[in-house]
N, C-alpha and C positions, 0 to 999 in steps of 0.2 A: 142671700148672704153668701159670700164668697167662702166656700172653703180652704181652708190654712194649707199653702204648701209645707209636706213632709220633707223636712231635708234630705238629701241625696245620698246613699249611702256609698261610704265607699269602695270600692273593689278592692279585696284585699288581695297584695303584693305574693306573684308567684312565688312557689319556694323551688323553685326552677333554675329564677334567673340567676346568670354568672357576670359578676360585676368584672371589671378588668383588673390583671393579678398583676403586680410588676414582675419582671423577668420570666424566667418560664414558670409556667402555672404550677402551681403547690409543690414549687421546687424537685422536680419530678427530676428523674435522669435522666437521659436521650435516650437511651437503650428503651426504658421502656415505654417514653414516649411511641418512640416505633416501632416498636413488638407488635402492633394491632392487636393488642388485648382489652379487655375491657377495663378501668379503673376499678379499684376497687373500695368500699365504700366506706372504709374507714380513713382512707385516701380524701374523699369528699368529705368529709366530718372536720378533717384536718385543715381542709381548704378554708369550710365555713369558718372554722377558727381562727384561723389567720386574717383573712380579711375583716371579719369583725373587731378584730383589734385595731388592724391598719384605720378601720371607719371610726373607733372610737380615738384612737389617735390623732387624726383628722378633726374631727370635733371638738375637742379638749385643745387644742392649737386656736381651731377657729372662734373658740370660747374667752380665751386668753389675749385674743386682739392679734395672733401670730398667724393673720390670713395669709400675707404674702409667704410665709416660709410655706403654710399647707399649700399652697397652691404649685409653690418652686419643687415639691415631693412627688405631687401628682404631675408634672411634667418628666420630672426624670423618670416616673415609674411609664410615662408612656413614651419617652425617647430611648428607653431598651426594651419595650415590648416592638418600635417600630425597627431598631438595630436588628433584635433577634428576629421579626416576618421579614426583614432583606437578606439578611442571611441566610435566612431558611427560603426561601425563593429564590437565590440566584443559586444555591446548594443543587434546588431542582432541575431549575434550568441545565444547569452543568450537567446533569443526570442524563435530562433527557435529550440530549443534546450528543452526548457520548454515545447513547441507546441508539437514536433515534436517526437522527441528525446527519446531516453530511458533515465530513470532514475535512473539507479542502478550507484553503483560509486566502480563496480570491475574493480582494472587492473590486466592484467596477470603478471605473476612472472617476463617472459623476460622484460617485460615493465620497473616495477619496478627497474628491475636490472639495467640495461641501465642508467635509470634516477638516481639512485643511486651513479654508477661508474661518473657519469659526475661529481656531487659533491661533489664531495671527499671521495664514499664510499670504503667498504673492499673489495678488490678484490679479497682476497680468498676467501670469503663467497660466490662470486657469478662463478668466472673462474674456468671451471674444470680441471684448471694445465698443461693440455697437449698442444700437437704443433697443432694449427689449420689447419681443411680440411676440401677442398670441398667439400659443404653438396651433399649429394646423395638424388634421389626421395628416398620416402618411398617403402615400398614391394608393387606388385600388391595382390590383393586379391588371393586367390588361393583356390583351390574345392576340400575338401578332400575323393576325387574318390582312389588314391594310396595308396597302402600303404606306411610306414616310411621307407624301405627297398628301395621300386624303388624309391622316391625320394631321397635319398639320394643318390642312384647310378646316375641319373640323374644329380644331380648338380653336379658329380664328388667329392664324398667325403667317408671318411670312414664310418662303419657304428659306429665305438667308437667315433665317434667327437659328441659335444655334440647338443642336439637339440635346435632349438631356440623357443621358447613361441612364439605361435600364439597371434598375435595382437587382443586382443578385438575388436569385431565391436558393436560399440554402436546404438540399436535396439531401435527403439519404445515401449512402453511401451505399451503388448498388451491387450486388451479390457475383459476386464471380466464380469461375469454375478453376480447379488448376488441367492444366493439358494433362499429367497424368492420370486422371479418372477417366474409369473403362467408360467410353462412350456407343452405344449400341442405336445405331442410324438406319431409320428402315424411309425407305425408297417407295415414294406414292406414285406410281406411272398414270400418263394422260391414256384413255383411252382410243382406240384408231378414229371415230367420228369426232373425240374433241381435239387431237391434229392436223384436221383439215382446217383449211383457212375459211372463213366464213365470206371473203369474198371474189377468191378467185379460183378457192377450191383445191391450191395444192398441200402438200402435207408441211405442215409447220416442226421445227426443231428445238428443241430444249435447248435454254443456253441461259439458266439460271435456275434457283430452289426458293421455295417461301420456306422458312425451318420456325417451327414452333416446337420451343425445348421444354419439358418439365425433368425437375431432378428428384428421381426415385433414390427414399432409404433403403437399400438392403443389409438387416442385423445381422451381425456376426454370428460364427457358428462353427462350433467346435466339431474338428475331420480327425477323426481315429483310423491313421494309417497300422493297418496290417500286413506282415510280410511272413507269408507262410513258405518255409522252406521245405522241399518235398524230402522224405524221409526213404531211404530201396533199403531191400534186403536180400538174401540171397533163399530164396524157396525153397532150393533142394535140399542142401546142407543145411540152413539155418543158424549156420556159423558167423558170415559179413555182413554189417550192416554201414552203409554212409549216408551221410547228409550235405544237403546240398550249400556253399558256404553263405554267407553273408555277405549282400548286396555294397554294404557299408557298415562298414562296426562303428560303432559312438564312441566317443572316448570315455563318456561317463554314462553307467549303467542306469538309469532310470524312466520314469512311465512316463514324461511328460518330457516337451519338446523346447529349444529354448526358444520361441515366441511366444512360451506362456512366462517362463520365466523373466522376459523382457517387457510382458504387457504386465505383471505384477509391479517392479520398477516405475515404470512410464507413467502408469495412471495415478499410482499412488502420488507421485510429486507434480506432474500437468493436473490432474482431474482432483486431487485433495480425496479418493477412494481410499479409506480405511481396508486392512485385508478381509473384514470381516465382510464388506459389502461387495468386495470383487467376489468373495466364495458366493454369496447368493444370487451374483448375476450369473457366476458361471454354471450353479447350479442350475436355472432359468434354462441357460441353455442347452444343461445333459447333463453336465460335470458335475458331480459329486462328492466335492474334498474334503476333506477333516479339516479343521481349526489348527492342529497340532503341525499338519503334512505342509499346509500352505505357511504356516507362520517357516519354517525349515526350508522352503524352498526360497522365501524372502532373504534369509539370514545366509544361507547358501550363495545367493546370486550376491549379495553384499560382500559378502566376504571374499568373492572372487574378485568384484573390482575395483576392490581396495586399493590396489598398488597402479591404476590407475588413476585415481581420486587424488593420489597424494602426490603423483607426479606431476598431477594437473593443480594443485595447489603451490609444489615450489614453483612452476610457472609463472602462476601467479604474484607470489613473492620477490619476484625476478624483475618483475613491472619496474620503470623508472616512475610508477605515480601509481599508487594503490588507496582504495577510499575503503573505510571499513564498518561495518554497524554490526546489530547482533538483535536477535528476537527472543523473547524468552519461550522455553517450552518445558511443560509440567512434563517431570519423571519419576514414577513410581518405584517409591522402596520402604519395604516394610519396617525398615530401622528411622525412619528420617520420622519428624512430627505429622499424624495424618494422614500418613503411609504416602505424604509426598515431599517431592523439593524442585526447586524452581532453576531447572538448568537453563542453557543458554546456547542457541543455534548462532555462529557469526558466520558473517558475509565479504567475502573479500571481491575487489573489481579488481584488477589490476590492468593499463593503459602505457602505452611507450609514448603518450603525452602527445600526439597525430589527435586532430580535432577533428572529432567524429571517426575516428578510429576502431577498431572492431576493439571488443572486451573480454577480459579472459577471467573466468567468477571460480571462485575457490570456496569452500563453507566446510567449517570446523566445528566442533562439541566440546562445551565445559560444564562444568557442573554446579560451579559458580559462577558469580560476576566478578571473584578476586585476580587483582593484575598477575599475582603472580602463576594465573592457569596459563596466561595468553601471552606473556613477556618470552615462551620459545618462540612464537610465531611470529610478534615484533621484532626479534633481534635478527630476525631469516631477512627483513626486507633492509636493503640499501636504499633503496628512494624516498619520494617524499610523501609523506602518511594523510590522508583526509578523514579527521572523525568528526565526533560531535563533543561536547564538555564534561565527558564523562571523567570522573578524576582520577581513577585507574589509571590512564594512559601518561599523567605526569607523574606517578609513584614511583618508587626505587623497588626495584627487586634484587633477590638473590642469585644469581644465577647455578650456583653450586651448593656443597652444604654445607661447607667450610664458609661458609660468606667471605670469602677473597673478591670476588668480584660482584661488584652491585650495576647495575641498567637501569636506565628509565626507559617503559615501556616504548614510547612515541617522545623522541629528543626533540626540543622546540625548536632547532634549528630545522627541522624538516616535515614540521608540523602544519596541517593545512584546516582552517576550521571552514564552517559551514554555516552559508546565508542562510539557510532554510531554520535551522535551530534557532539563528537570531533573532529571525520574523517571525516566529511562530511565538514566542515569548509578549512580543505585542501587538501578537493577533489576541492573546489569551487575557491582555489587560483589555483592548478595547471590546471584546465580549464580556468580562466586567463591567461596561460602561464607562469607562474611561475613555472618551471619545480623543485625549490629545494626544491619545497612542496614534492616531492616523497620521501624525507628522513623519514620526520615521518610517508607518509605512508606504509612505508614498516616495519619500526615499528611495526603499527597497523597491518599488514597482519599478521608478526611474532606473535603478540597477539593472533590473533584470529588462526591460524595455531595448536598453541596449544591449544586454546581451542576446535578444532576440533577432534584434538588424542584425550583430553579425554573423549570427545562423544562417539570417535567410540570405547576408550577403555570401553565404559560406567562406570567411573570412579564414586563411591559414592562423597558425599560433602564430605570431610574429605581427602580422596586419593587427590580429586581434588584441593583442597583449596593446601596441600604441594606440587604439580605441580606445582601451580600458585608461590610461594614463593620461589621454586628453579629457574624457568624457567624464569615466567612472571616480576618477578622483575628487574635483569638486562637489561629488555629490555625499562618498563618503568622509571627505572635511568636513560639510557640514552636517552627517549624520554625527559625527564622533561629537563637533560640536555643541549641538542640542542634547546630548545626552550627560557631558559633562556638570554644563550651566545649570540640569534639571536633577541630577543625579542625587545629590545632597539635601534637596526640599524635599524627597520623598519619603512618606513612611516606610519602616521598614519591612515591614508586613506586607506592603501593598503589590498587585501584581505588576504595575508600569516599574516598581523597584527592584525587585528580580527581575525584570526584563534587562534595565539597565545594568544592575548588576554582571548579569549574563554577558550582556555586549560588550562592557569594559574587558572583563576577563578574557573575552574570546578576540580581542583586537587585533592584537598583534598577528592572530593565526590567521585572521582574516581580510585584515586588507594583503598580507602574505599571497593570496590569492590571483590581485591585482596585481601582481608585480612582474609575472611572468604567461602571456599567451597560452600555454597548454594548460595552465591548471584550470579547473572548473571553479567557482564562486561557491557551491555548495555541493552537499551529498549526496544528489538527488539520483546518480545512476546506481549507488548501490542501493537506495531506498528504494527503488524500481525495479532492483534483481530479489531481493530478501520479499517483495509484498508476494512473491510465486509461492514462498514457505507459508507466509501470516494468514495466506486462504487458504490452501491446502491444512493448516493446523487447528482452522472451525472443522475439519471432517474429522480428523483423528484424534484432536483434544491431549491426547499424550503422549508420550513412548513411555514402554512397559520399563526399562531398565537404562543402565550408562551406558552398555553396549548397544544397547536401540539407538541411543542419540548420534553416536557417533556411526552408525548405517545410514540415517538419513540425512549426516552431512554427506556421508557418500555418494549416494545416490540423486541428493540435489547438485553436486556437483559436476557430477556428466548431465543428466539429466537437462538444469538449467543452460551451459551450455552449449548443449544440442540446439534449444531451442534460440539461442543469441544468436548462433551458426545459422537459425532457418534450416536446418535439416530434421528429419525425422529421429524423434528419442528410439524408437523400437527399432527401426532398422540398423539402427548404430547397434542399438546393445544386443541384437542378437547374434549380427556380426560379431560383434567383442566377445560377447560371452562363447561361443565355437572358438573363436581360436587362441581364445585363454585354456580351454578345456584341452585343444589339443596338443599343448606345452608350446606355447608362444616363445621366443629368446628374450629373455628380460633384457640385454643389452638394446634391444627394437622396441622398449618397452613405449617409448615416448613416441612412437606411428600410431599407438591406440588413443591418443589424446583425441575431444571431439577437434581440434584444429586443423592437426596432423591430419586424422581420417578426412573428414568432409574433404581436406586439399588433394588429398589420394585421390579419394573418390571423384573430386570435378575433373583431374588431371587424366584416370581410366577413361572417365565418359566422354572430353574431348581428343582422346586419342581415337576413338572409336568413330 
C-alpha cells in the first residue's frame, strides 16, 4: 500500500528581506545616507512600518476592484526609485571623473560624426560616398633591408604601379642636450700596432671619433665661501692694531648669498616647492635653517621685487589686447569662518595683437571675487579685454567714495568672450548623455579646424581675420542658429540649457572675435600661463596671510615671465636681486623688466 504523501511545508519568509521603498528608503536624509554609518534600528522598525502599510494599501485597493490605480502607485513608486539610481549614478560618475579622469574635452572626428549623423546631421560632410567594406588590419611594420625592385617583385607587381607612402611611425620625442652643459670629453687613442695598416703596413691617421654619450646627474651642493682677513699688531708697543680690508662689501649684511634667495623664488612657482620642503632638501644637503629665518628671507626677496612686478604689470595693462582669468587660492585668517577665506590669484596676458607675438603675464591678489577689488585694474587698461562670463566684469562700480563716478569693470564695447567656456558648456551636457550636444560641437571643432590651417599656414592678422569672414562665419550662423530654434524646448534645469543659455549671453562677445585678425577665438593663452600657479598650488595648498597672496602674485609674475622669455628664472633674479640691493635708479626701473633684461642680455652676448 502506498504511503500518503505529507504535504510540503512551507519555508517561512526571511525577516531579512527589503521589499522596494518608493523614493529614498525610509525617508532618510542624504547627509546621513552617506555618513557610512550604520542605520539604526529603530530606523528599521520604522521602515517595516511604512511598507506594511503601503502592502496593506495595496491590498484594500486590489480588494475593491481598484487594480489598475494599485498598479499606476507601484510604477510611480518605481519611476522615482529609477529617477533617484540615475541621479545618484551620473552624481558618481561626475565624481569620479573630476577625481579621476582626464580633463580635456577632445572628441575624435569619428565620434563627432556618428553623433552628428544621429541628429539629423549632412551626411555628405561626413560619408565617403562609396559601397561599404570590410575594414582590413592595417600594414605590418616592415624593415627597409630591400630594395623598391624586390619588393615589388615579391608582392607580385609591376614595377610602374605606383608606390604606396610609408606609414609615419610616430616616435618619442628624443632627449636633447643644451650647448651650455659642462661637457667633459675624454679621448680613447689607437694604439701604435692598431695604426699600422694591415695591408701595406704603413701608419694610418685619425680622421674621425665613434662618441658614445651618457648624461651623468651631479646634485647640487651647498659651498660656504670664507674670507679670512688677516689681522697685525704691533709687538713691541702693543699700541696699533689693523686689518686687512674687504675684498668686496655686500650691500646687505647677511649669511646667505643671493642664489639662495633666488632658488627660494624659482622653485617655489617652476617646481610648486612649499618652503617647508626646500628647508629639508637643503637640510639633505648641510644647511640647516629655521622655519622662521627661511619664511623672512622669502618675504625679504618679495618685497624687494615688488616694484618690479608692478611695473611689469602696467606693461601689461598697456597691451592693445589683454585676456584675463583668475584661480582661487585658500588663505588663512583666524577671524574669517574655519580660520579660512577663499582668495583669488588673477592672470593677465597682455599682446600688441602680432599673431604669435611674444606675451607679457601680469598676476594680481584679491581677497575676493567682488568687482569692486579688480575694477582699479580694469580701468588701467585701454584695449580690448578677453574673459570668461563671469558677471563681475559687467557690474558698475564706484570708483571714489563719494560715488560721483561709477565704471563697468570690462565695457562691452571692448569686450572679447571665449570659445573654450562655450564649448565646455556642451561638452558637460553631452557627458550627461545628451548626445545632440554633438551638433554644436562639431561646429566648434570646425572652428577651431580652421583656426589651426591658419597656424600652420602662419597666416598674418589681416590674412587671418578674411579666413575667418569667408570660412568661420557660416559656421557660426549656423551654430547661433541651432541654438536659437533649440533654446526654448529645453528644460530649464537641464545641462544642453545652460549651455545654451551661456552662448546666447556670451554672443555678441564672441563672434566679436571674428571680426578682427589679431584677436584670439578663446582664452586659452591665459589658461596656459595661470595652469604654472593651479600646479604649483597642489604643493603649497595655501598662503598663510593677504600679504602672502599678494608675494606670490609677485613672484609668479617675474618668474612666469622668465620662463615665456626661455631664459632662466634664477639667473635673472639673482642678477635683479644684487643690483636692487645696491641702490638701482628707479628712473632705469623698467631695464629690470624680464623683457628689458633678456633684450640686454642677448644684445651684451652678441656684442661679444
Amino acid at each position: 500500500m502506498a504511503r500518503p504523501q505529507r504535504p510540503k511545508k512551507q519555508k517561512p519568509r526571511s525577516s531579512t528581506t527589503r521589499p522596494c521603498v518608493p523614493g529614498i528608503p525610509a525617508g532618510l536624509p542624504v547627509e546621513l545616507l552617506t555618513a557610512d554609518i550604520p542605520l539604526d534600528a529603530d530606523l528599521e522598525i520604522e521602515r517595516q512600518a511604512r511598507l506594511e502599510a503601503l502592502k496593506a494599501r495595496l491590498a484594500r485597493m486590489l480588494a475593491e476592484g481598484r487594480g489598475a490605480e494599485a498598479l499606476d502607485q507601484m510604477m510611480l513608486a518605481m519611476a522615482g526609485l529609477e529617477r533617484a539610481n540615475e541621479r545618484l549614478a551620473w552624481v558618481v560618475v561626475r565624481a569620479n571623473r573630476f577625481r579621476f579622469g582626464r580633463s580635456t574635452q577632445k572628441l575624435s572626428r569619428e565620434e563627432l560624426n556618428q553623433l552628428l549623423l544621429a541628429f539629423g546631421g549632412d551626411v555628405a560632410a561626413t560619408a565617403p560616398g562609396t559601397e561599404p567594406v570590410v575594414p582590413a588590419s592595417p600594414e605590418p611594420e616592415q624593415v627597409d633591408d630591400a630594395s623598391p625592385v624586390d619588393e615589388a617583385e615579391s608582392a607580385g607587381a609591376t614595377p610602374e604601379a605606383p608606390e604606396k607612402k610609408p606609414k609615419k611611425r610616430k616616435r618619442v620625442r628624443s632627449m636633447t642636450v643644451s650647448p651650455d652643459v659642462e661637457r667633459n670629453v675624454t679621448v680613447v687613442p689607437l694604439s701604435k700596432e692598431e695604426c699600422t695598416c694591415a695591408h701595406c703596413g704603413s701608419e694610418m691617421k685619425v680622421f674621425d671619433y665613434v662618441e658614445h654619450q651618457r648624461i651623468r646627474y651631479v646634485p647640487a651642493k651647498i659651498v660656504l665661501d670664507i674670507e679670512r682677513r688677516e689681522k697685525a699688531g704691533c709687538d713691541r708697543c702693543r699700541k696699533d692694531i689693523t686689518v686687512a680690508p674687504r675684498e668686496q662689501t655686500p650691500a646687505v649684511e647677511r649669511k646667505v648669498d643671493a642664489s639662495l634667495l633666488a632658488k627660494l623664488v624659482a622653485e617655489k612657482c617652476v617646481l610648486g616647492l612649499p618652503l617647508d620642503r626646500q628647508r629639508r632638501e637643503l637640510a639633505r644637503l648641510g644647511l640647516d635653517i629655521p622655519d622662521k629665518t627661511l619664511q623672512s628671507y622669502w618675504a625679504y626677496t618679495t618685497d624687494l621685487l615688488e616694484p618690479i612686478a608692478d611695473a611689469n604689470l602696467s606693461l601689461v595693462f598697456s597691451k592693445s589686447l589683454v585676456a584675463v582669468d583668475d584661480s582661487h587660492l585658500k588663505t588663512l585668517d583666524k577671524s574669517a569662518k574655519n580660520g579660512i577665506f577663499r582668495g583669488h590669484l588673477w592672470c593677465f596676458v597682455g599682446t600688441d595683437g602680432t599673431v604669435g607675438g611674444p606675451e607679457t603675464i601680469g598676476y594680481g591678489y584679491t581677497q575676493s571675487w567682488d568687482a569692486a577689488e579688480i575694477s582699479h585694474w580694469f580701468s588701467a587698461i585701454d584695449g580690448h579685454i578677453q574673459c570668461d562670463g563671469y558677471a563681475g566684469y559687467a557690474r558698475e562700480v564706484e570708483l571714489d567714495d563719494d560715488g560721483d563716478k561709477t565704471v563697468v569693470a570690462v565695457p562691452n564695447e571692448r569686450r572679447l568672450g571665449c570659445g573654450m567656456h562655450i564649448r565646455s558648456k556642451f561638452h558637460d551636457a553631452l557627458l550627461a548623455k545628451d548626445r545632440r550636444a554633438a551638433i554644436p560641437l562639431k561646429h566648434f571643432a570646425d572652428l577651431y579646424a580652421i583656426e589651426a590651417d591658419c597656424k600652420a599656414r602662419s597666416l598674418d592678422a589681416e590674412a587671418r581675420g578674411e579666413v575667418r569672414r569667408r570660412l568661420s562665419a557660416p559656421i557660426l550662423d549656423a551654430l547661433d542658429s541651432w541654438v536659437d530654434a533649440i533654446h526654448l524646448k529645453l528644460l530649464p534645469k537641464s545641462q544642453r540649457r545652460r549651455a545654451t543659455t551661456y552662448a546666447i549671453n556670451q554672443r555678441a562677445f564672441f563672434r566679436r572675435c571674428f571680426d578682427d585678425g589679431r584677436f584670439e577665438i578663446d582664452n586659452g593663452r591665459v589658461e596656459r600661463r595661470i595652469r604654472l600657479f593651479a600646479v604649483a598650488r597642489r604643493g603649497f595648498l595655501f598662503t598663510g596671510s593677504v600679504r602672502g597672496g599678494e608675494r606670490l602674485a609677485i613672484a609668479f609674475t617675474l618668474v612666469d615671465n622668465c620662463l615665456a622669455l626661455g631664459i632662466d628664472p634664477e639667473r635673472y633674479l639673482v642678477d635683479v636681486i644684487e643690483k636692487l640691493e645696491r641702490g638701482f635708479p628707479l628712473r632705469r626701473l623698467s631695464e629690470l623688466i624680464p623683457a628689458n633684461w633678456a633684450a640686454e642680455q642677448a644684445a651684451q652676448k652678441g656684442a661679444e
